[in-house]
C-alpha positions, 0 to 999 in steps of 0.5 A: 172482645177477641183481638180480631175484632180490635186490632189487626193481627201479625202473621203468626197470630192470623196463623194461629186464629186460622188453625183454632178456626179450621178445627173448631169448624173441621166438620164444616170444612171438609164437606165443603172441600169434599164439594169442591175438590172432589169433581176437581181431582176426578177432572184432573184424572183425565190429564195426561200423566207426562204434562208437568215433565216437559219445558212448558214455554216451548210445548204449546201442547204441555202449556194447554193442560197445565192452563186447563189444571189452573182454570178448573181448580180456579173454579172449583176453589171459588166455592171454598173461598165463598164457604170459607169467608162466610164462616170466618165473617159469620163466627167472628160477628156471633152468628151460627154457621151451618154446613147448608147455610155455608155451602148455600152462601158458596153457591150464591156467591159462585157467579161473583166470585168466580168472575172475578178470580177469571179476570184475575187468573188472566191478568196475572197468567198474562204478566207471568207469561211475559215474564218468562218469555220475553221481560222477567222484571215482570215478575215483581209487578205480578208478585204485587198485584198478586198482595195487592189483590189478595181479597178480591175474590172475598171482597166478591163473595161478601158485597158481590162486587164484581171485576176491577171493583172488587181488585179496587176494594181489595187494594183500598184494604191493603194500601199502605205499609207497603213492607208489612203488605210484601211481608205478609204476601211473600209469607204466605207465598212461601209457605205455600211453595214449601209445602208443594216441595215437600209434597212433591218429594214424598212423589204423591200419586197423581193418577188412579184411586190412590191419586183422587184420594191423595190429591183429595186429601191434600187439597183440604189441608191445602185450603187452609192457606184460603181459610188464613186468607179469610180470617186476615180479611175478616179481622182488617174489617172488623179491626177498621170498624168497615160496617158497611160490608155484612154478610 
């Protein structure tokens, strides 16, 4: 039997399960990313080119588009979060995974999922903005609502529990080993902000074709970081014998 469905994994074993799983599964992968991302960055085209360029807290006009960037990718990426635990669920329990079986699921699920990840994109947009202008301590209780409700949006896709349910459930997940909870989330977080700085050194178009194509592009391999995200809530499931949540 494979290791994610006995034991829970350690980060760089969640890295190396979501790395065979994206490619084993790349021409399942990309198509969904191509649905979701692809209307996001045509979208994201319309933003003016000057709104990242400005001190975001004292132009209420730059802090309008950067809001509106966050809320569309949020609703876009609910349809990859939605494909991508349906297929780390589905592989690892034995069933056969279809590009129309893994878009439908998204798709039904999209409602659910995207609630939920509104209400959290507005919790934590709420904390950070305090934490910025007026309580910068803030930021450590963001950072932990942010590990804390790490599978909110899967917990929404797989038993479509919606809200603060789904934050309960997520949380009732990770309780516990609180070090090796911090651990894993701060990981995670820095990868992600290693590759965005090293995205942004290499000066990527953000307009015109060569911007929808480039933005595309990174946007897939980006995803990955929800696809690691999937496999690890998959495998604490599985590891904990939870057979009460199915696809």
């Amino acid at each position: 039997m494979d290791d994610i469905s006995v034991r829970e994994l350690r980060i760089f074993e969640i890295i190396k399960e979501t790395v065979k799983l994206f490619r084993s599964a790349f021409w399942l992968c990309v198509p969904l990313c191509l649905l979701a991302f692809v209307p996001d960055n045509i979208i994201r085209l319309f933003i003016p080119q000057n709104v990242m360029n400005a001190e975001l807290i004292n132009d209420p006009y730059q802090l309008r588009f950067i809001l509106i960037i966050g809320l569309v990718r949020l609703l876009f990426s609910c349809l990859v979060v939605g494909g991508y635990t349906y297929l780390a669920m589905s592989r690892y329990v034995g069933r056969e995974v279809t590009l129309n079986s893994m878009v439908e699921f998204a798709i039904n699920k999209w409602i659910s999922v995207t609630m939920t990840g509104v209400l959290y994109f507005i919790i934590l947009g709420v904390m950070l903005y305090i934490s910025i202008t007026a309580l910068p301590i803030m930021v450590f209780p963001a950072i932990h609502l942010t590990v804390l409700f790490v599978f909110h949006r899967n917990i929404a896709a797989i038993t479509g529990e919606r809200g603060f349910k789904a934050f309960a459930a997520s949380a009732g997940l990770v309780r516990g080993f609180f070090f090796k909870r911090m651990l894993y989330g701060a990981a995670f977080l820095f990868m992600y902000m290693f590759v965005m700085q090293v995205l942004g050194t290499i000066g990527i178009p953000s307009h015109g074709l060569a911007g929808l194509v480039m933005g595309v592009v990174f946007d897939i391999l980006g995803s990955v970081f929800l696809l690691a995200q999937a496999v690890w809530f998959v495998n604490i499931l599985l590891a904990r014998k939870i057979i009460d949540i199915t696809v």
